[in-house]
N, C-alpha and C positions, 0 to 999 in steps of 0.2 A: 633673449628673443623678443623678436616685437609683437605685437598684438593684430598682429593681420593674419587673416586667415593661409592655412597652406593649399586648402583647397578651395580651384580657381575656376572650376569648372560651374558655366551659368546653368542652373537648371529651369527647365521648362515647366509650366503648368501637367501636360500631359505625365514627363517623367515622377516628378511627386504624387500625383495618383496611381502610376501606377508602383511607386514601391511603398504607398499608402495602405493599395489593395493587394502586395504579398507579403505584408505586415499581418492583416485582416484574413488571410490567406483565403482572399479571395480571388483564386489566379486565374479564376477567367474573365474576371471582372473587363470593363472596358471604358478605355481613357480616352476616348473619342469618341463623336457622332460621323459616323459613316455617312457619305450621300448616298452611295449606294448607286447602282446600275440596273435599268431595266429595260429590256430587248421590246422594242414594239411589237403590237402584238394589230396584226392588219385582218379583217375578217372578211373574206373572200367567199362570195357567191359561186355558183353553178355555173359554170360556162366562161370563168375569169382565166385570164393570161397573164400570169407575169413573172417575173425573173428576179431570182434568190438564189444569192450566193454562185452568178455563173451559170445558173440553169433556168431552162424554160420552165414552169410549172402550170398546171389548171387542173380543173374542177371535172371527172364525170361519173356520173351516176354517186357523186356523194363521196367521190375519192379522188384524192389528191395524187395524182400522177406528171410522170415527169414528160416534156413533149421533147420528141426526137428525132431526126431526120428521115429515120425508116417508119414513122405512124403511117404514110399514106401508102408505102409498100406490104405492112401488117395489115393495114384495111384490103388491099387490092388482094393479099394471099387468102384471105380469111374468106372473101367470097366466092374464090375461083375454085377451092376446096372443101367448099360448106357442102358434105352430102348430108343428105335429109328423107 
């Protein structure tokens, strides 16, 4: 036989750590830096309008509510049948 390897498979930086760390059995260990993902975070005043994810959104009395084509018909009911 000749003196060259029979295993031909090139291994990676990451693969040797991680069969480094379930050696070490440390199997949660991590053979990567993640970038990682982070969702904008936009901070919305009192009286603001805008649109997230396909909907209209705004601000009132401090709650965030969705705007939809019947508000101006739940205003006009809300007054015609206000008794007091």
């Amino acid at each position: 036989m000749s003196n060259e390897s029979l295993l031909k498979k090139d291994f990676k930086d990451k693969d040797v750590k991680r069969i480094r760390n379930i050696i070490q059995k440390d199997y949660t260990g991590r053979t990567t830096a993640g970038a990682g993902y982070e969702k904008k975070k936009i901070k919305h005043q009192e009286g603001d309008v805008w649109e997230e994810g396909g909907r209209t959104w705004t601000i009132k009395n401090g709650i965030k509510q969705n705007v939809t084509k019947l508000d101006a018909a739940k205003k006009g009911l809300k007054n015609t049948f206000y008794w007091s």
